[in-house]
KEROLUM-663725 format. One line per field, with one value per atom (N, C-alpha, C): x, y, z; residue number from 1. Coordinates in nm, 3 decimals. Example, Ala and Ser with C-alpha at 12.3 -4.5 7.8 and 13.67 -1.06 7.14 Angstrom:
BEGIN
x: c(1.319,1.230,1.320,1.285,1.367,1.290)
y: c(-0.569,-0.450,-0.330,-0.225,-0.106,0.003)
z: c(0.780,0.780,0.780,0.708,0.714,0.787)
rokol: c(1,1,1,2,2,2)
//
This chain:
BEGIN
x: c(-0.131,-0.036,-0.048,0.072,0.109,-0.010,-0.044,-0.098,-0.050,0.125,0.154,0.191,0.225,0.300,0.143,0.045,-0.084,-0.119,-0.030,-0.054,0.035,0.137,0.285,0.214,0.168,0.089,-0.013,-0.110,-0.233,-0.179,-0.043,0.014,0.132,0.160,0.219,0.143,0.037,-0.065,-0.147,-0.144,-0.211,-0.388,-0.443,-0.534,-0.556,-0.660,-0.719,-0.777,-0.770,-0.792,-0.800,-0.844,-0.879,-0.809,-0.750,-0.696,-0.800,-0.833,-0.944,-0.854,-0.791,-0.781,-0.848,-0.872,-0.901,-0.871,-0.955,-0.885,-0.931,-1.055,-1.051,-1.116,-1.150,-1.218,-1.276,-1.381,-1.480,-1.552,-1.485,-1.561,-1.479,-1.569,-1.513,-1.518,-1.402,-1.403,-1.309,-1.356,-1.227,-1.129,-1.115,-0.964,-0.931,-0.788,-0.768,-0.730,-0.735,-0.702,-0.569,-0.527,-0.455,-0.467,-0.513,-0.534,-0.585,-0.577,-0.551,-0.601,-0.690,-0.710,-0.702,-0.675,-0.668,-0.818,-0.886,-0.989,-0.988,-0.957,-0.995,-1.094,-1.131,-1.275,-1.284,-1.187,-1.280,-1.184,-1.130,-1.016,-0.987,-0.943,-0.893,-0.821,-0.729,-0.625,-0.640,-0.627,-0.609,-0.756,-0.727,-0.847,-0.855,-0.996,-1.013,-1.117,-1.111,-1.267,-1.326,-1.374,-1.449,-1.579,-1.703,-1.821,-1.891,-2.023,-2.035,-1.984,-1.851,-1.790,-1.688,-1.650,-1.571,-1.640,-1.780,-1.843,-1.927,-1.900,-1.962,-1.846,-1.747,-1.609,-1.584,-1.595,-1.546,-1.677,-1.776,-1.906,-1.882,-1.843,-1.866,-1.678,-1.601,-1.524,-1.485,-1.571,-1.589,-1.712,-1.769,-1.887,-1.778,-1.692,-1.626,-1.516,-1.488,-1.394,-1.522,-1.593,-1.713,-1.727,-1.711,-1.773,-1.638,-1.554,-1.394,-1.372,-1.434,-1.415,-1.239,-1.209,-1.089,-1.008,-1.117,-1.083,-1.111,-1.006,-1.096,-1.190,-1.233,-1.380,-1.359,-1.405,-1.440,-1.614,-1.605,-1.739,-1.745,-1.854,-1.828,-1.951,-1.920,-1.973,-1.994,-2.149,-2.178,-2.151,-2.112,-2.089,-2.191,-2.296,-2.405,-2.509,-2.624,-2.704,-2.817,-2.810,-2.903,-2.867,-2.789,-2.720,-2.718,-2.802,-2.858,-2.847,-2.742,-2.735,-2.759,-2.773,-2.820,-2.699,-2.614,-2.495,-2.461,-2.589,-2.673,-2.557,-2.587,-2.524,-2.413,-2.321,-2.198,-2.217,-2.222,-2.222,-2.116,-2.072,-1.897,-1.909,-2.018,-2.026,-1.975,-1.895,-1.875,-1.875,-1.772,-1.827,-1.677,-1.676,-1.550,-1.555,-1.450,-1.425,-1.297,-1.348,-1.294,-1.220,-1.103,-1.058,-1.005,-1.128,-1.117,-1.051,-0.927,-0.836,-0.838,-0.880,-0.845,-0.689,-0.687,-0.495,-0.570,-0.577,-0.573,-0.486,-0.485,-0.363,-0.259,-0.185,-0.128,-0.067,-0.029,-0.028,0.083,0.118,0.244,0.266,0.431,0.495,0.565,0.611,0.740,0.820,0.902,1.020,1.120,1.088,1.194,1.285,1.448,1.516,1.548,1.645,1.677,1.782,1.744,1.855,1.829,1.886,1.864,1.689,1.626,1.486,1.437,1.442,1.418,1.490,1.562,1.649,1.527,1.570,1.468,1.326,1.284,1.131,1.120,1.227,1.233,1.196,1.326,1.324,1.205,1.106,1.018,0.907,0.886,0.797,0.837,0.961,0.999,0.939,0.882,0.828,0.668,0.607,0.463,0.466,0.365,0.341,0.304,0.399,0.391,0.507,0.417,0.545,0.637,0.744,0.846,0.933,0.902,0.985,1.092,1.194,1.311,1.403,1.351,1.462,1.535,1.653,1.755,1.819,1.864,1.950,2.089,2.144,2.233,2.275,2.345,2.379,2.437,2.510,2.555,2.475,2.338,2.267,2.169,2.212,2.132,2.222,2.346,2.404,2.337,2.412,2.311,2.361,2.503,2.468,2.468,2.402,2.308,2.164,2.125,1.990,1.968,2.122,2.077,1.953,1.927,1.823,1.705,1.685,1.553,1.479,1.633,1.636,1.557,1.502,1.508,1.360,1.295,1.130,1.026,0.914,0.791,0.773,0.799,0.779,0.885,0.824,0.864,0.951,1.074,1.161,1.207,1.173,1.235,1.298,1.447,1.546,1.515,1.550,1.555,1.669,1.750,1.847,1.808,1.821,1.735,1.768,1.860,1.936,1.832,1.739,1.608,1.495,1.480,1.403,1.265,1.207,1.065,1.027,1.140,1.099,1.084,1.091,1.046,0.899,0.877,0.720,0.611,0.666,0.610,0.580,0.675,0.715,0.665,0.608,0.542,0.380,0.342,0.230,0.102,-0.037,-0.138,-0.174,-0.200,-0.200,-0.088,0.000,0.120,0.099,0.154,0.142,0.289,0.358,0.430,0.480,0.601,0.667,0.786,0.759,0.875,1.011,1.082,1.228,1.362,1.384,1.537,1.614,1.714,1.832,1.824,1.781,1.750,1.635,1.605,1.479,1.368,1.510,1.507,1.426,1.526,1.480,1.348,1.285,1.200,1.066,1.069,1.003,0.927,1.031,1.006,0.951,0.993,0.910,0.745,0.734,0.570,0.530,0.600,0.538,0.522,0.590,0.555,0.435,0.456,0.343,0.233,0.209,0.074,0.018,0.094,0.025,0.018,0.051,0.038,-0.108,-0.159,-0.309,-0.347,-0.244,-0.225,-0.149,-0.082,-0.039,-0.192,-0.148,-0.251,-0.200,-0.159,-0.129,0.009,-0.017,0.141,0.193,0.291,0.347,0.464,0.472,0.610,0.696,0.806,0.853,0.908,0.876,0.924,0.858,0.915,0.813,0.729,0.670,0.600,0.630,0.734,0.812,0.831,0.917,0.899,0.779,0.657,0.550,0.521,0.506,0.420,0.515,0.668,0.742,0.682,0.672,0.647,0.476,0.381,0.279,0.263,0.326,0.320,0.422,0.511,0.593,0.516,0.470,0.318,0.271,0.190,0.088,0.154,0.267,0.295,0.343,0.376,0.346,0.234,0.138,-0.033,-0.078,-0.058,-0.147,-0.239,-0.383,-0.516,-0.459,-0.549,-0.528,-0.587,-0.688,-0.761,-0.640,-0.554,-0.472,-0.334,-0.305,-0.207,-0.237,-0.376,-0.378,-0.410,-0.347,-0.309,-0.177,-0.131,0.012,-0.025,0.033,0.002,0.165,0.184,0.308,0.277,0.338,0.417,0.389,0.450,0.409,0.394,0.330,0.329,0.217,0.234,0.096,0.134,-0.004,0.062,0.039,0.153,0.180,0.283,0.332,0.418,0.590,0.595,0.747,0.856,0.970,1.096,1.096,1.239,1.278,1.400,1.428,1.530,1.503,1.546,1.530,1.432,1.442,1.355,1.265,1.241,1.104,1.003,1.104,0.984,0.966,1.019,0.971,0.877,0.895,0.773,0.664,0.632,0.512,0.488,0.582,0.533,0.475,0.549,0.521,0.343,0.318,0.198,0.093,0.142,0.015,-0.033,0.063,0.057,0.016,-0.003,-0.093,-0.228,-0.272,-0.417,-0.427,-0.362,-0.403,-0.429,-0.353,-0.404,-0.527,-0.587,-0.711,-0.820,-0.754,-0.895,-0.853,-0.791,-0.757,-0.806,-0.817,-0.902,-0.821,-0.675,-0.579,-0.617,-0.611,-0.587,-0.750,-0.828,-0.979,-0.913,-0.845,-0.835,-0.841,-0.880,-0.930,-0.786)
y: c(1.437,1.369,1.218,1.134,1.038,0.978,0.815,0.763,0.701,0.727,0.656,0.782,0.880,0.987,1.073,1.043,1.107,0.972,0.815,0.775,0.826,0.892,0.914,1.043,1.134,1.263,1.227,1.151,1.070,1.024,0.999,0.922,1.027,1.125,1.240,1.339,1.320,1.436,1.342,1.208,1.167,1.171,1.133,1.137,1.026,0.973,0.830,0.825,0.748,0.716,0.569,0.580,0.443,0.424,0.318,0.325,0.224,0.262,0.202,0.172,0.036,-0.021,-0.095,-0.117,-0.200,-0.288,-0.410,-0.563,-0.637,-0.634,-0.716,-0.631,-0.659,-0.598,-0.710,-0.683,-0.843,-0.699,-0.747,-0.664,-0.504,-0.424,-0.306,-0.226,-0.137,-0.028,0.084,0.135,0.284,0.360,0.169,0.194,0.054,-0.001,-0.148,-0.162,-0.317,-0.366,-0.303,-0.231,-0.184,-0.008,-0.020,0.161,0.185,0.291,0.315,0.462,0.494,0.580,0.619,0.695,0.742,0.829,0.818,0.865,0.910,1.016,1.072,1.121,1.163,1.237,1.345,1.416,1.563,1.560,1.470,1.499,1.313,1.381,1.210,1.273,1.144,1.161,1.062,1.082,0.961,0.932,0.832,0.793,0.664,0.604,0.450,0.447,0.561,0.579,0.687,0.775,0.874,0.804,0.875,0.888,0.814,0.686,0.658,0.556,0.475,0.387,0.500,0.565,0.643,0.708,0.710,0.812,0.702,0.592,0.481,0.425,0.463,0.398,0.535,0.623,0.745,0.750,0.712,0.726,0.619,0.513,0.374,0.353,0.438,0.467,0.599,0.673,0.761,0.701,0.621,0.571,0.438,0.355,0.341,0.399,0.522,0.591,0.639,0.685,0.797,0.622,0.493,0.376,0.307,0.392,0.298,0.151,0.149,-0.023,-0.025,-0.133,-0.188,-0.264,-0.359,-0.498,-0.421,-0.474,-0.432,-0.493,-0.434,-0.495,-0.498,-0.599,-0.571,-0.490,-0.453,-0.395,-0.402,-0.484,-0.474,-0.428,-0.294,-0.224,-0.258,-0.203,-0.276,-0.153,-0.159,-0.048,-0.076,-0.100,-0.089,-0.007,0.010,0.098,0.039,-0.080,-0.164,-0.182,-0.097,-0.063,0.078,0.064,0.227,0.222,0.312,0.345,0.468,0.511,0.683,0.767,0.737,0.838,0.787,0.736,0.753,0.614,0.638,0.545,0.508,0.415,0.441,0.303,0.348,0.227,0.209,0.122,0.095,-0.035,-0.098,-0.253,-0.373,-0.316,-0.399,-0.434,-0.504,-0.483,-0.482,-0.407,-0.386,-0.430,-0.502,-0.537,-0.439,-0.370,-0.271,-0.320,-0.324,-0.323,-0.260,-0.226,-0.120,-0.095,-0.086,-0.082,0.042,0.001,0.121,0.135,0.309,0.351,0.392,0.312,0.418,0.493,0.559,0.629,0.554,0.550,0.454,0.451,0.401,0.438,0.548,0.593,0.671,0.675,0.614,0.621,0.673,0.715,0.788,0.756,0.680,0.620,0.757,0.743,0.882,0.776,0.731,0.716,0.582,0.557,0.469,0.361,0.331,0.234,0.086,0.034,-0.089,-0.186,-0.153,-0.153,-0.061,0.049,0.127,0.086,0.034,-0.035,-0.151,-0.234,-0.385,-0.332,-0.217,-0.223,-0.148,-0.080,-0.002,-0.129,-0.239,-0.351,-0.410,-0.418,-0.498,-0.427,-0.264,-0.197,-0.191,-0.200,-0.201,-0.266,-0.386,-0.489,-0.429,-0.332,-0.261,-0.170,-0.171,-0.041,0.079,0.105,0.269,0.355,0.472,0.582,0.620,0.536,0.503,0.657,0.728,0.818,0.779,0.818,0.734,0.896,0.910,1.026,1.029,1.093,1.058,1.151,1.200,1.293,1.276,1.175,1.121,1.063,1.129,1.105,0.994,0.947,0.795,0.720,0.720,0.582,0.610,0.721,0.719,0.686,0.672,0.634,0.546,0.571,0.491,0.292,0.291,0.124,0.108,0.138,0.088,0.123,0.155,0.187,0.102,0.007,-0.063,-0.153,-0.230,-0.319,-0.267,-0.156,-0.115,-0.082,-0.079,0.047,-0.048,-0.182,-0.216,-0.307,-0.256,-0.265,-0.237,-0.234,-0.216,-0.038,0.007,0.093,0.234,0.371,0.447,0.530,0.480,0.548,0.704,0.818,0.903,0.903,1.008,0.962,1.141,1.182,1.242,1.289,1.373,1.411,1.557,1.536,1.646,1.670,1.750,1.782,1.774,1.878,1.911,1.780,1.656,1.566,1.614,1.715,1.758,1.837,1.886,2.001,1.899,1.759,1.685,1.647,1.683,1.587,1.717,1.864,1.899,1.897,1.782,1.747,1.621,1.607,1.410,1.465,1.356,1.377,1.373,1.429,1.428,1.264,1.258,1.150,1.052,1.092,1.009,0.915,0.800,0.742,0.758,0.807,0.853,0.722,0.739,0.608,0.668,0.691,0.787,0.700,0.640,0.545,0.565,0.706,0.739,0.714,0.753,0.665,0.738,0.865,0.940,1.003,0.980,1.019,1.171,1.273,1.377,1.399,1.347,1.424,1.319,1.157,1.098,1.197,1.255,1.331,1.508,1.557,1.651,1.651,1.513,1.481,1.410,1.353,1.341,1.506,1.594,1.695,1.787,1.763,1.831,1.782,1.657,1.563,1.605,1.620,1.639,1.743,1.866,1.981,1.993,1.892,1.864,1.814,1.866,1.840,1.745,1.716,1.630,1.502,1.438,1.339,1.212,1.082,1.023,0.966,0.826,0.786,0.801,0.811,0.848,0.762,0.659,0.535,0.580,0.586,0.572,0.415,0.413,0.248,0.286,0.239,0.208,0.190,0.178,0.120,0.154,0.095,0.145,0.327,0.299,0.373,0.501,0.456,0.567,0.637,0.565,0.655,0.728,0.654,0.760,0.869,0.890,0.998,1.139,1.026,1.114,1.192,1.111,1.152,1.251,1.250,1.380,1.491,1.457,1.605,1.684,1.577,1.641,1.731,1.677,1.744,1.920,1.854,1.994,2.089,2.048,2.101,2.189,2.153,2.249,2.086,1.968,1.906,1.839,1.830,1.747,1.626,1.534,1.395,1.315,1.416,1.351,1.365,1.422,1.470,1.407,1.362,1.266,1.128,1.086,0.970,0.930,0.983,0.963,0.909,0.916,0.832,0.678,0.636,0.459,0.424,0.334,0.362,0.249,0.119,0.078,0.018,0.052,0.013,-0.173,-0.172,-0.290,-0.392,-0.537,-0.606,-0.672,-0.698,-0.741,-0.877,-0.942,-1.060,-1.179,-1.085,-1.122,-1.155,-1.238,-1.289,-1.232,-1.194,-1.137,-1.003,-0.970,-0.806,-0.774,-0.906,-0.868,-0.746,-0.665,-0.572,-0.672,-0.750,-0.808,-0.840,-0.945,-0.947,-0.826,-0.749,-0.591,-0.515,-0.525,-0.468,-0.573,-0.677,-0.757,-0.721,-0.717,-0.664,-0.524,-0.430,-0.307,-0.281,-0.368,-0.365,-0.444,-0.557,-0.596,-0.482,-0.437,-0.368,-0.245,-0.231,-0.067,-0.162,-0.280,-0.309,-0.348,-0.357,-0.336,-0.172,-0.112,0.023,0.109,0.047,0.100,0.030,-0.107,-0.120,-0.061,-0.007,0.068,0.196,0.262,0.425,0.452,0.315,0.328,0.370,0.397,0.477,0.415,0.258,0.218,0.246,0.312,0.339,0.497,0.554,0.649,0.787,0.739,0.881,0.893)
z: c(-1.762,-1.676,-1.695,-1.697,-1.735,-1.593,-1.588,-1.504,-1.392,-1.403,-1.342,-1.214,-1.305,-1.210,-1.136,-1.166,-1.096,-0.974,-0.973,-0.911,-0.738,-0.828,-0.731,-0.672,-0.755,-0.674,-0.579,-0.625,-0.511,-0.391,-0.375,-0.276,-0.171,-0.256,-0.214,-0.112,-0.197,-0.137,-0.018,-0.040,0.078,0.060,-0.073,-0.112,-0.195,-0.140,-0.162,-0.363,-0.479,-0.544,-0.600,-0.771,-0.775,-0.931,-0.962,-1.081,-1.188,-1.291,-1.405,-1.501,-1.514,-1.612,-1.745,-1.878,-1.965,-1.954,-1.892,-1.871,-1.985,-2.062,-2.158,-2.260,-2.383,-2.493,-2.616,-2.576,-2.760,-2.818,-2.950,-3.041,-3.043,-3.109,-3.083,-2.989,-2.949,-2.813,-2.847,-2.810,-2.797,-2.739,-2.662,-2.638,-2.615,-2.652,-2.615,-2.469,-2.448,-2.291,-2.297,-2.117,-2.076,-2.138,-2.122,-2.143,-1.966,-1.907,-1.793,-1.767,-1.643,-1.580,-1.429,-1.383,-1.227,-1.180,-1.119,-1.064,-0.939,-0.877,-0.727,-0.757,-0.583,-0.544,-0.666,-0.701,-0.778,-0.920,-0.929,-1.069,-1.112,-1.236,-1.357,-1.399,-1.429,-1.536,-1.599,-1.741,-1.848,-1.911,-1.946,-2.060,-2.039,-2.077,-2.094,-2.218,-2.253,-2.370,-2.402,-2.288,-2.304,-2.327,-2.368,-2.334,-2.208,-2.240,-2.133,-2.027,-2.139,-2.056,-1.967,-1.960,-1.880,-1.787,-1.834,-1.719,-1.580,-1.663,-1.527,-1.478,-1.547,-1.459,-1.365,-1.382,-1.300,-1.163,-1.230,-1.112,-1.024,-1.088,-0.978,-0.888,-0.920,-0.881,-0.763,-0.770,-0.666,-0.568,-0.672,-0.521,-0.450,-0.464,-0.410,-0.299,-0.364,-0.213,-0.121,-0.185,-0.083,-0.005,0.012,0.080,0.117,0.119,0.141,0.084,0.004,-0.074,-0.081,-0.036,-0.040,-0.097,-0.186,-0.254,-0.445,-0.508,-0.612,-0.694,-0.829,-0.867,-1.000,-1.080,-1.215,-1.269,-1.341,-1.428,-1.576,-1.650,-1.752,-1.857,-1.934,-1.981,-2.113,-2.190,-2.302,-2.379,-2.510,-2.601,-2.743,-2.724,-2.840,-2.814,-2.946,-2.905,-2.867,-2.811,-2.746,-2.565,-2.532,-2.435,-2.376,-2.283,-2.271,-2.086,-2.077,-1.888,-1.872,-1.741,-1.763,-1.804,-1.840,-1.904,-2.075,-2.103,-2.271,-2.295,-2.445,-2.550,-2.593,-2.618,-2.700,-2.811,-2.908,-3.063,-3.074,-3.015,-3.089,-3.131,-3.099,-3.129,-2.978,-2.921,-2.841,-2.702,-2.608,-2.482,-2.378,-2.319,-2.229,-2.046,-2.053,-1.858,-1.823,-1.746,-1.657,-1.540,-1.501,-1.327,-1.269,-1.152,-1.079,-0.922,-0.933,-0.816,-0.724,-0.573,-0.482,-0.469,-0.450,-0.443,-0.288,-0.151,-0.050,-0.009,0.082,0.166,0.251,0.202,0.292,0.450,0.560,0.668,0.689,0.771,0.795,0.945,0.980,1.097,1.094,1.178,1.284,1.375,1.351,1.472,1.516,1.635,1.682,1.777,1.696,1.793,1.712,1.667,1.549,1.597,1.711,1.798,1.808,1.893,1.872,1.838,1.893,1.908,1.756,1.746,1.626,1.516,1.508,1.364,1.363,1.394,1.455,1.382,1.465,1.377,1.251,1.230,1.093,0.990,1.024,0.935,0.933,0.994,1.005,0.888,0.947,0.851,0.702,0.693,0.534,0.465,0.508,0.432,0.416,0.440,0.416,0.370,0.264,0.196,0.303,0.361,0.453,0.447,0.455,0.459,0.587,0.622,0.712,0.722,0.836,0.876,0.980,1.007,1.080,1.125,1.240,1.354,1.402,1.406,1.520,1.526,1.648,1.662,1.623,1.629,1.611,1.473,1.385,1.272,1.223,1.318,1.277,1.289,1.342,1.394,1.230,1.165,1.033,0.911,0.914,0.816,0.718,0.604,0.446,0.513,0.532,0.554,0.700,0.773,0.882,0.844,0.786,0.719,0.599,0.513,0.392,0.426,0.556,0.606,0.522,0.540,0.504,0.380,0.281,0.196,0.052,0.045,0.002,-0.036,0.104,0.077,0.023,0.075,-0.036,0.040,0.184,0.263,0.218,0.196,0.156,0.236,0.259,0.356,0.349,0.493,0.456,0.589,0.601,0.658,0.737,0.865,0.939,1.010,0.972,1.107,1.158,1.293,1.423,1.501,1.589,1.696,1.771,1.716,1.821,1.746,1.774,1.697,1.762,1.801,1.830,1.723,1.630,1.562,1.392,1.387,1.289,1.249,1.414,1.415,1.329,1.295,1.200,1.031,1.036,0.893,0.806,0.936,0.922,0.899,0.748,0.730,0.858,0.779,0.879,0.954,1.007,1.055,1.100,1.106,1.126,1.259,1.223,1.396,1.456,1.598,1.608,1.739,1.712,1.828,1.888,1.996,2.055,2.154,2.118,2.188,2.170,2.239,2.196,2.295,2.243,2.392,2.518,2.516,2.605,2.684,2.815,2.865,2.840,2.856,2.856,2.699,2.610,2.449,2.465,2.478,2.507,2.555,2.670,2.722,2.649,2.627,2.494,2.409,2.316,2.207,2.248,2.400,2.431,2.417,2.497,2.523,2.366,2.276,2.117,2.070,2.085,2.025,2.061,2.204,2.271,2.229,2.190,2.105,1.975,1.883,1.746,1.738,1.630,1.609,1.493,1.448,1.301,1.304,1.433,1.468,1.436,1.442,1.461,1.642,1.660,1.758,1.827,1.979,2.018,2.098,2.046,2.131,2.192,2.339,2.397,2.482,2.461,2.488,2.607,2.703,2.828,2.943,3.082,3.183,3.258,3.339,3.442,3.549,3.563,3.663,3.562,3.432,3.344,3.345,3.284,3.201,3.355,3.496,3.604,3.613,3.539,3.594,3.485,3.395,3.265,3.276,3.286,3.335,3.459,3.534,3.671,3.536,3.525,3.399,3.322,3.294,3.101,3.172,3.348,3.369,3.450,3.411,3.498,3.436,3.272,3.126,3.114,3.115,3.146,3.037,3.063,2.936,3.055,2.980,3.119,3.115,3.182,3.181,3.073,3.001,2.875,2.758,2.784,2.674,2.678,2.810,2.833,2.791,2.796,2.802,2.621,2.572,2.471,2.403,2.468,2.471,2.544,2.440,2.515,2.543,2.658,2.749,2.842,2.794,2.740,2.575,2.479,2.387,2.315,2.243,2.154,2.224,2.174,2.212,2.389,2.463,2.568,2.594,2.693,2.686,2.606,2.535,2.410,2.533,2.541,2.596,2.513,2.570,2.528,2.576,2.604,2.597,2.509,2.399,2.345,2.215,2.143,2.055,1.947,1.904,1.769,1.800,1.977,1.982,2.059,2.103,2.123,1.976,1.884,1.753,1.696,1.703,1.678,1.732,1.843,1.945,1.896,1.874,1.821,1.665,1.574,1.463,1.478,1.553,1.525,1.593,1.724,1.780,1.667,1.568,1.454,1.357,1.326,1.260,1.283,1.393,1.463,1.471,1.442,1.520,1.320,1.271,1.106,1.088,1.100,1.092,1.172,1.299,1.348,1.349,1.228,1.234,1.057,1.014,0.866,0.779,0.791,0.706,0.595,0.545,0.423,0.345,0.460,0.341,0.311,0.346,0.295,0.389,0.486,0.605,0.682)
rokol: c(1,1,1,2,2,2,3,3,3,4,4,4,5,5,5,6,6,6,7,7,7,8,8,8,9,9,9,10,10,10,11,11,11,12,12,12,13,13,13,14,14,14,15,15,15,16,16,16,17,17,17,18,18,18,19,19,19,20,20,20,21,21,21,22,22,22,23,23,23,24,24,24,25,25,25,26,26,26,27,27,27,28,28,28,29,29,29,30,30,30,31,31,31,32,32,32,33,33,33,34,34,34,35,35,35,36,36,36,37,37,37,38,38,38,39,39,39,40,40,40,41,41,41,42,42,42,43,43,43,44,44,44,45,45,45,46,46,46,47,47,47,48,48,48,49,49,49,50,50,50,51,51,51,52,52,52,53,53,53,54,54,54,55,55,55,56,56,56,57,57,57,58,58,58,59,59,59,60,60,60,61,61,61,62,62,62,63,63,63,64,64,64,65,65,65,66,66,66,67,67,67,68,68,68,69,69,69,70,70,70,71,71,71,72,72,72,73,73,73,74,74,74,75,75,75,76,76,76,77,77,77,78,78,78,79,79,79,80,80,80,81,81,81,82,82,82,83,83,83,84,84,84,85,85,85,86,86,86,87,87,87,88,88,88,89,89,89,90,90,90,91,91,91,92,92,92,93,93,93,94,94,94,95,95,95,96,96,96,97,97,97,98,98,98,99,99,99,100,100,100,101,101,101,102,102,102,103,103,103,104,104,104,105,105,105,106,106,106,107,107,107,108,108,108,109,109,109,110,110,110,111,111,111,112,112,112,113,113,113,114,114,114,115,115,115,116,116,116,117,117,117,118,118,118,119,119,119,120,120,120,121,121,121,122,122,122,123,123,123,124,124,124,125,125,125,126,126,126,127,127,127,128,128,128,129,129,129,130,130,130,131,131,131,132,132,132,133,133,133,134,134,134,135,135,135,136,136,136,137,137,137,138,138,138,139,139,139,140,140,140,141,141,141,142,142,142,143,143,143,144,144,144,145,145,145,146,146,146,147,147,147,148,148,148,149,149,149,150,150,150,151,151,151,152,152,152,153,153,153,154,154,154,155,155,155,156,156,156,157,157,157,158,158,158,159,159,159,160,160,160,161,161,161,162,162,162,163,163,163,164,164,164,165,165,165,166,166,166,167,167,167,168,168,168,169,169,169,170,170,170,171,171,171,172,172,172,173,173,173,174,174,174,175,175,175,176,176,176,177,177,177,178,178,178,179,179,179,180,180,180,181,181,181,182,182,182,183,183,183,184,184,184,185,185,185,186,186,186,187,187,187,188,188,188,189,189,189,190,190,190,191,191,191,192,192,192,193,193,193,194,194,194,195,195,195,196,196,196,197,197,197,198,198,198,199,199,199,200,200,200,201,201,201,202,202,202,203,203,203,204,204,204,205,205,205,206,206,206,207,207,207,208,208,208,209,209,209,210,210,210,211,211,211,212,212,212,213,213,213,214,214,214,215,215,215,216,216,216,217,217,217,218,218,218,219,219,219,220,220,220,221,221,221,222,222,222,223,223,223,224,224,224,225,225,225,226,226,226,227,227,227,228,228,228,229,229,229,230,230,230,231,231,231,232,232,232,233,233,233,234,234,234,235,235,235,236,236,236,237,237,237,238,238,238,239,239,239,240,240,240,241,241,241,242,242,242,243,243,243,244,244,244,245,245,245,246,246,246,247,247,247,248,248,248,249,249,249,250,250,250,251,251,251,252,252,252,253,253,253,254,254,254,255,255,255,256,256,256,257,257,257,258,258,258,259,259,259,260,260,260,261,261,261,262,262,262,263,263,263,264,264,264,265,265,265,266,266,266,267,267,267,268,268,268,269,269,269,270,270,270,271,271,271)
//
């Protein structure tokens, strides 16, 4: 498999790897700069050499995910027989720099409810490498040009239409962080109560107020969900203290609080 398309599978599957490039080469090697490998936990694709320059790029590359290293690294390996690591010899005469890039997992959200506020932060996430899910019951609020905003980022958009938008949240990868703001209380409410029995969600944001969440909280519980299990929904969403209630600056506040909440949920090490 090509290296590029084992990078597209690593990212499909939601499994953390590391890509090993040839960055420089003096002397002889057995393979020139830019030759390229993919390394996950239990599988490679590609080549950078074979013998023991490949086998300390594949080792020091899994001891990187097993330690969530984030930044990447150079390593540079000697290829003489005056050059001896515990994965033996290689005489080629020369000496190779390796760079060694983490592929983590990247985050994954869920906007249920693609309205004024949910457009607003769609646009905002486009600009991050995350896998952008976007719900709506409502088929027009998904059209291709009210959606061009987005279509055009670094963030991997997939598009959702759902009469029943509770029956999506099985479709959204493990960990998904889930943001529940549809125009309606009722479908709003439903989709807490799906969520709460999904075991593969990561976080569950609902947007609205005071008065809302205590109506919603006495409902859940009368759902059969505890209070340890409710209080999993954070309600009101985004950062607090942030001035405005217009649609751009509550997606601002939401888009930043989901970027504190991917640094302490570790997505980008890979978990």
């Amino acid at each position: 498999m090509h290296w590029l398309a084992a990078v597209a599978r690593l990212r499909e599957e939601r499994e953390a790897g590391v890509l090993v490039t040839v960055a420089d080469v003096r002397g002889h090697a057995p393979r020139d700069a830019g030759a390229k490998m993919v390394v996950a936990s239990g599988r490679t694709w590609g080549s950078v050499g074979g013998g023991n320059l490949e086998e300390t790029a594949v080792v020091r590359a899994r001891a990187m995910l097993a330690t969530h290293v984030g930044s990447p690294e150079q390593l540079m390996v000697g290829l003489s027989d005056k050059t001896r690591t515990e994965h033996g010899r290689q005489c080629c005469g020369g000496e190779v720099t390796l760079l060694l890039e983490p592929l983590p997992v990247v985050p994954s959200v869920a906007v249920f409810g693609v309205g004024h506020v949910g457009l607003e932060l769609a646009r905002i996430l486009a600009g991050h490498d995350v896998d952008l899910h976007l719900v709506d019951s409502r088929a027009d609020q998904l059209a291709d040009e009210r959606l061009a905003v987005v279509a055009d980022g670094q963030a991997r958009v997939q598009v959702h239409h759902s009469p029943v938008p509770e029956l999506a949240l099985g479709s959204v990868p493990q960990g998904t962080h889930v943001l529940v703001m549809t125009h309606d209380h009722a479908e709003d409410f439903a989709l807490c109560d799906a969520a709460l029995r999904c075991t593969h969600l990561g976080t569950i944001g609902l947007i609205g107020s005071a008065a809302k969440w205590a109506r919603f909280r006495s409902g859940l519980a009368v759902e059969g969900h505890d209070a340890a299990a409710i209080d999993r929904i954070r309600c009101p969403i985004g950062l607090p203290g942030l001035p405005g209630k217009e649609p751009p600056a509550i997606a601002v506040s939401v888009a930043a609080e989901l970027l504190q909440l991917f640094a302490t949920h570790g997505v980008r090490a890979g978990r």
